[in-house]
C-alpha positions as CSV (number, residue, x, y, z in Angstrom):
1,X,27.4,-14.6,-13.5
2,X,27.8,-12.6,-16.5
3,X,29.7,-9.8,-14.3
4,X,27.1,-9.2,-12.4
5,X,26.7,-9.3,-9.0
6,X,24.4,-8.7,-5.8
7,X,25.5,-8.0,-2.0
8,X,24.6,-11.4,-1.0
9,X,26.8,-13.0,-4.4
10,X,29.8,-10.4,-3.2
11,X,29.4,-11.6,0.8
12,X,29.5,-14.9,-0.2
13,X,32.9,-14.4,-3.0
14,X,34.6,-12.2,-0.4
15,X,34.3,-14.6,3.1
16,X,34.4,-11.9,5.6
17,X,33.7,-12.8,9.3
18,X,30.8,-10.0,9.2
19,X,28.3,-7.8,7.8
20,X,31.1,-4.6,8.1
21,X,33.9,-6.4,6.7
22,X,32.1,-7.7,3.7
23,X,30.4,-4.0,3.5
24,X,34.5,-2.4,3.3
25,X,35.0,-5.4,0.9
26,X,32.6,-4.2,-1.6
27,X,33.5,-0.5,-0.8
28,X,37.1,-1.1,-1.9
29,X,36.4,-3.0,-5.1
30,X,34.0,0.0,-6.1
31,X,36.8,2.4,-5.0
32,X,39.6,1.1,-6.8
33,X,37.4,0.7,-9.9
34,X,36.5,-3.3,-10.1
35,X,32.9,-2.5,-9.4
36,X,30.4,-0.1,-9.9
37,X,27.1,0.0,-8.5
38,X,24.1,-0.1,-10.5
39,X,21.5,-0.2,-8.3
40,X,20.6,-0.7,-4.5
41,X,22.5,-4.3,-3.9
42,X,23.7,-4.8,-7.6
43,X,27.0,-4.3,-8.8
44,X,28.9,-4.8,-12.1
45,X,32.2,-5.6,-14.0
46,X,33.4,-3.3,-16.4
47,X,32.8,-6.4,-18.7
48,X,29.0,-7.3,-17.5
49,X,26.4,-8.8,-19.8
50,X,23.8,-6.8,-20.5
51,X,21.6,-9.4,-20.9
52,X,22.5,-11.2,-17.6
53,X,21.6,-7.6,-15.7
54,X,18.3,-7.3,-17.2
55,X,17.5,-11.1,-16.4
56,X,18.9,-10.2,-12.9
57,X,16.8,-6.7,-12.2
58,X,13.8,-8.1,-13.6
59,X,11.8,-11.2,-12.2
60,X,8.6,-10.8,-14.5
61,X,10.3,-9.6,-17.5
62,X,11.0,-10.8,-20.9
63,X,14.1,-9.7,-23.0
64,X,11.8,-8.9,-25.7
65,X,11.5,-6.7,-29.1
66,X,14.6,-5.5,-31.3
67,X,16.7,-7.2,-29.0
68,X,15.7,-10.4,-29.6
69,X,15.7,-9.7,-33.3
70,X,19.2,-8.5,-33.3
71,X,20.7,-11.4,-30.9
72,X,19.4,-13.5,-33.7
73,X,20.6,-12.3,-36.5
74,X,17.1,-10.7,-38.0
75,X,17.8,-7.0,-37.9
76,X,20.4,-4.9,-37.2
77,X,24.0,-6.1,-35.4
78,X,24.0,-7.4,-31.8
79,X,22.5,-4.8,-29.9
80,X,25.6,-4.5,-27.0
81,X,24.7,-1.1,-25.4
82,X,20.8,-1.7,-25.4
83,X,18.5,-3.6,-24.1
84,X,14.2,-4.0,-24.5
85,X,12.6,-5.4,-21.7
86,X,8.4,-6.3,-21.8
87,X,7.1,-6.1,-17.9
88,X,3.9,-6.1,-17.1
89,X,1.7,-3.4,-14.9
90,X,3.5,-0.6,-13.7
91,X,5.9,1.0,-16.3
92,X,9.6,1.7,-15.2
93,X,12.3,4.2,-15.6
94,X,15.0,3.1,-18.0
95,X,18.4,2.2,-16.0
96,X,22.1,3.5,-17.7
97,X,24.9,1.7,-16.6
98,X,28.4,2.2,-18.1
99,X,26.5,4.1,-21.2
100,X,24.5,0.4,-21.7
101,X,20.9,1.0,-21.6
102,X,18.2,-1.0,-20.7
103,X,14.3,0.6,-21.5
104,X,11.2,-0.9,-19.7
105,X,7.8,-1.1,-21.9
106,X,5.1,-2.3,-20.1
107,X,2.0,-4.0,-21.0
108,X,-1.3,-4.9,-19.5
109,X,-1.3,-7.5,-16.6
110,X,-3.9,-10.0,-19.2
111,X,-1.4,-9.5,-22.3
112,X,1.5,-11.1,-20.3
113,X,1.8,-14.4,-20.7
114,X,4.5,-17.4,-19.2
115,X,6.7,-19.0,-21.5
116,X,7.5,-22.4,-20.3
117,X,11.2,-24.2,-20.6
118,X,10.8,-27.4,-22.8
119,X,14.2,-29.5,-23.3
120,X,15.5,-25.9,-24.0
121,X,13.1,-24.6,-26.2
122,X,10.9,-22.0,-25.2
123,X,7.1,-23.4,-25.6
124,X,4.1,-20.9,-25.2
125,X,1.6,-21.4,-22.8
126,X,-1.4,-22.6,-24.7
127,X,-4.0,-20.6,-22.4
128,X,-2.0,-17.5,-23.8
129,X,-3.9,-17.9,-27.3
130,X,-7.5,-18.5,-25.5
């Protein structure tokens, strides 16, 4: 999971016979310093991947740019405290967790194309060169 967790994940871990008992649950573990909350319903490890949090906050977003670039090797050292993520339509407010940093660039709705998961390789979408 990366370290990197929503209410439903924590309910589930934690077992509690009810909403409110799962709810202390989660309270406590942010108290005492386990968790910390990063947004509405998503909490993480002092450890958490950055990665795995973007891929978790963002459904139509790619982990794009100088991040990619660094992870492989191409520019720069392993980006751990940043993160660029390519959404599409509405642009979004960059999120700071634990001084990591994850920036939103957004791009038109017609420039955003699927990738699609070939025998784990990423393939492009052959309608996105049309």
């Amino acid at each position: 999971m990366g370290g990197v967790f929503s209410t439903a994940d924590l309910f589930n871990l934690g077992g509690g016979s009810s909403y409110l008992i799962n709810k202390r649950m989660v309270k406590r573990l942010v108290t005492a310093g386990i968790l910390a909350r990063c947004q509405k319903g998503v909490y993480v490890t002092e450890e958490f991947d950055l990665w795995v949090l973007a891929s978790r906050l963002v459904k139509n977003g790619y982990i794009s740019m100088d991040s990619v670039l660094a992870r492989n090797g191409l520019i720069g050292t392993l980006p751990t405290l940043h993160v660029s993520v390519v959404v599409s339509g509405k642009s979004r407010k960059p999120i700071c967790v634990q001084n990591k940093q994850i920036d939103f660039y957004s791009i038109a709705d017609d420039l955003f194309f699927p990738l699609i998961l070939v025998n784990a390789a990423f393939n492009f979408n052959s309608i996105a060169f049309l």
